[in-house]
C-alpha positions, 0 to 999 in steps of 0.5 A: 451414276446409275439410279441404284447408287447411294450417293454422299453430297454436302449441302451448301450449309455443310450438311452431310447426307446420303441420297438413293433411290425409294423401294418398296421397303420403305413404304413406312419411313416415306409415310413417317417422313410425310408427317413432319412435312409443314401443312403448305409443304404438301400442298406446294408439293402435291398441288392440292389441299392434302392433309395426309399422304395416302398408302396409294401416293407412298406405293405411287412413290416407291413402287416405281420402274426406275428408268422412266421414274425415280424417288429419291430420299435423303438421309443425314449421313449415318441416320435412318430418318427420311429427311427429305424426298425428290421425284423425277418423272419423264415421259415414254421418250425420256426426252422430258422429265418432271422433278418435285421434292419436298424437305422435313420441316426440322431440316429446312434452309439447311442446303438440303433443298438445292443440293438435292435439286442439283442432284435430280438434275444430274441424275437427269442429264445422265439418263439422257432427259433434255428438258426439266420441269416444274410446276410450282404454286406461285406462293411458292416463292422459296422453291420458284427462287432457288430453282431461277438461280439453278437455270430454271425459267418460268413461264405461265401456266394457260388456264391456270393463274395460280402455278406456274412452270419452270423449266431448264434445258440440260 
């Protein structure tokens, strides 16, 4: 697998969708696929009271080296709608790797989100990362699940009653 690949996955619910890597091109269809994400899905993802994602965090997203950072998008199979969205970020020593992801409002508990997150794992392990992290709000509840049940554990942030972070060993 290497980070250029469009990869076929099948969601949990039996969802058909294809995952690659953002470029620059698709600067306008990750700024459409940000609108359709609910008002506490962009908070959850950026941690802050974002009511709309600038065209600076979009090239922050797909003007990316590939190696130390990825995003990733996802597609019905056969569609050209973003469907949802997963960033993997890892320090200079690709030792340590940070993953978010977000998933269109329509599409949401239809699997997207953990079959995807197994994904960025994967991609992780492959590039060699060792550690997975997350930062999460706390009202986060769905994604703090999902992400326990796939090996995450959570720990306090010092400083910071209101996220917390999760965090798996590859």
């Amino acid at each position: 697998m290497t980070s250029h690949d469009t990869v076929a996955l099948v969601t949990k619910a039996g969802l058909c969708i294809t995952v690659r890597p953002a470029n620059e091109k698709d600067d306008p269809a990750l700024a459409a696929f940000f609108e359709h994400v609910s008002k506490d899905d962009l908070r959850f993802r950026f941690l802050s009271a974002v009511q709309k994602v600038s065209p600076e965090q979009i090239a922050a997203m797909t003007h990316v080296d590939h190696r130390q950072t990825e995003d990733f998008l996802v597609f019905e199979t056969g569609g050209s709608e973003i469907i949802g969205n997963a960033m993997l970020a890892a320090d200079k020593s690709l030792q340590t790797a940070e993953v978010a992801f977000t998933v269109h409002s329509d599409f949401k508990g239809k699997g997207i989100e953990s079959a995807l997150l197994k994904y960025v794992t994967e991609n992780a392990r492959a590039r060699g990362i060792k550690k997975l992290q997350s930062i999460e709000s706390r009202e986060n509840h769905c994604t703090i699940e999902l992400e326990r049940t796939m090996g995450f554990t959570a720990r306090s942030i010092e400083g910071d009653p209101m996220l917390v972070l999760l965090e798996a060993s590859l």
